[in-house]
N, C-alpha and C positions, 0 to 999 in steps of 0.2 A: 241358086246362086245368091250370094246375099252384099249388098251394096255396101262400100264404105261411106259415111255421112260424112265422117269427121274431115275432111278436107274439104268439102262442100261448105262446110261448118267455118270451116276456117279463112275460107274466101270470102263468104259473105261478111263476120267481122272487121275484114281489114277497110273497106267504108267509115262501117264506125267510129273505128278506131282515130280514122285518119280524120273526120268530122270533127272530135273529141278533142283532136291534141290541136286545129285549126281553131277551134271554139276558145281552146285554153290559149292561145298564144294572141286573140284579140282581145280577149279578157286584159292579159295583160299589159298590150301596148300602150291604150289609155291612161294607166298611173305612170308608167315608164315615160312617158313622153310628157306626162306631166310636173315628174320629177327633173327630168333634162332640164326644160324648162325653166324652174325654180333655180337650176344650177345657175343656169345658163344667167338669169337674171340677176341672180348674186354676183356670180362673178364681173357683171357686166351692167352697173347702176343704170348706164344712160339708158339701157333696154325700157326699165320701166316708166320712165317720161314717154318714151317714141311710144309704148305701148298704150298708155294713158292717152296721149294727145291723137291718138289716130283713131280713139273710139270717141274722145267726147268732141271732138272738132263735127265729127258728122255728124253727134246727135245734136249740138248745137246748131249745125244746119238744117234737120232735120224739128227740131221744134220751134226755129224760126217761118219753116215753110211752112208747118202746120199754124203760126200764127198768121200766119200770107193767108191761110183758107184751103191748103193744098194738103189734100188725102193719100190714104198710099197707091191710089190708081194714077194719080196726079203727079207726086213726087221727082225734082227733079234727082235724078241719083247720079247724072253725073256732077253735077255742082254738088254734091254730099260726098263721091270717089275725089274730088279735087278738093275738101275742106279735109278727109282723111289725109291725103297726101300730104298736104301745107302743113298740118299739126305735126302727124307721126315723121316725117323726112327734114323739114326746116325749123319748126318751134322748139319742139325738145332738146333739139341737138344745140342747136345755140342759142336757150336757157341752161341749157344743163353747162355750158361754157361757161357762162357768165356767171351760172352759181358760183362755179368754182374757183374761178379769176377772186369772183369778189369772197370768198371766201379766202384765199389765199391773201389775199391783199388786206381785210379786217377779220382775223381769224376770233373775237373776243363774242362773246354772242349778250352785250350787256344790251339795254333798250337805245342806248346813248349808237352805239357801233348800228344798232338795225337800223336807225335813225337814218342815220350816215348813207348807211346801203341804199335804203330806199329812195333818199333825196339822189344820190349819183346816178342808181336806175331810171329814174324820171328824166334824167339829163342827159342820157347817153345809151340805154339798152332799149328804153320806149320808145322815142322817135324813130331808132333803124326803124324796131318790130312794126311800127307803122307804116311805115314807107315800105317797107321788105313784102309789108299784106297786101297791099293795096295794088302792088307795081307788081309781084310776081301771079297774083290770083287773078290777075288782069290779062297775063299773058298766058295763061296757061287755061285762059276761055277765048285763047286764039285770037285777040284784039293785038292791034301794034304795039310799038313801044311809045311811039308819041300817045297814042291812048291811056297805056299803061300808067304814063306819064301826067296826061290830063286828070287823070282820077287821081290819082296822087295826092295832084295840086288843088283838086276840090275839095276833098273827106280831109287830107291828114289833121288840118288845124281843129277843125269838131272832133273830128274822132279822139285828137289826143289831149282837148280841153277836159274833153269824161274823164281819160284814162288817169289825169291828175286829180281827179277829186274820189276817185278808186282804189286805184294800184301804189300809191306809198301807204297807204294801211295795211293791205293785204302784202307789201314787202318787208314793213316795219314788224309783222307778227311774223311771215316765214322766217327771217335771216333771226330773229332772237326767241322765239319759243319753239322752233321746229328742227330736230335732228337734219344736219347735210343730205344723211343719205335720201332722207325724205319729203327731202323741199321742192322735186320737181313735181313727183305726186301730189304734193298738195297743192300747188299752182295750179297744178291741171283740173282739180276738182275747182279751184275757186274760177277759174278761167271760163267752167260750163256755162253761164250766164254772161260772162262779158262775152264771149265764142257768138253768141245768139245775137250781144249788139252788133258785131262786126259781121256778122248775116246780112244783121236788116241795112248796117249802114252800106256794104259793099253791093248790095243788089239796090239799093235808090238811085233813082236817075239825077243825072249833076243839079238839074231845078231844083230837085225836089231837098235836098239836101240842109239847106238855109231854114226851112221852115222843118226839118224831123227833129231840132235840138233847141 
């Protein structure tokens, strides 16, 4: 009597087979998902601010800790999950506001027009962003509002004495050499180093404050 193979044969490949087309279909979800993605991001400018600011806000806290003397055993990570939050959910979304107002409002992109921009930002979108840092990153490390409050009214006037000898240059070259679509990105890149002062400034104790400027 002589065995048939061939359907023995044919059981064991469908394994494979099924291995094969599972291997093929991970293969490809990574470009696919990284194309949505890109869609997704074009069709949707302020994405790429929230996305920008919710990586460098951490590592801005994150190499502030490291100047503090803190390692990765050490790391505080939820004060790094709450400076991702603060960037990616409140900063981008209302800069990416403000670009837009003020671009609708001086649509001319000469030095004269950045000028302009930069002096109104100093006068009206920096002291929120200050007050908004200070009072919301206060509450959301579970302190009151009278706290929230008190730090406020300690840091804003240092904090925002730097942010004038900084941020109209760095607004004077976004709003006139840098494309619209591109100006939250690049804030965000320039913002990695100020991110790190308002680490150091937002973790000083109210004393110590007078003498870190």
């Amino acid at each position: 009597m002589q065995l048939r193979a061939g359907p023995i044969s044919h059981a064991n490949d469908m394994p494979t087979a099924r291995l094969r087309l599972r291997r093929s279909e991970i293969a490809m979800t990574g470009p696919l998902l990284w194309q949505n993605l890109k869609v997704f991001v074009t069709r949707y400018p302020i994405m790429r601010g929230m996305i920008s600011y919710s990586l460098i806000w951490p590592t801005g806290s994150l190499i502030q800790q490291t100047v503090e003397g803190r390692r990765w055993g050490t790391y505080d990570w939820w004060r790094v999950l709450r400076f991702s939050m603060y960037g990616g959910l409140f900063v981008a979304p209302t800069l990416y506001g403000w670009v837009k107002i003020s671009s609708a409002m001086w649509p001319q992109t000469s030095l004269r027009t950045g000028v302009i921009k930069a002096a109104v930002e100093s006068i009206s979108y920096t002291p929120g962003a200050m007050t908004c840092f200070y009072f919301i990153m206060s509450l959301l490390e579970s302190k009151t509002v009278e706290e929230a409050v008190a730090e406020v009214g300690k840091k804003f006037l240092p904090t925002y004495k730097v942010a004038l000898s900084v941020w109209p240059l760095v607004a004077t070259i976004n709003f006139t050499l840098v494309p619209e679509r591109n100006r939250v990105p690049f804030i965000s890149a320039c913002s990695l180093c100020w991110t790190c002062f308002l680490a150091y400034m937002k973790h000083l104790e109210h004393h110590e404050v007078e003498g870190a400027i």
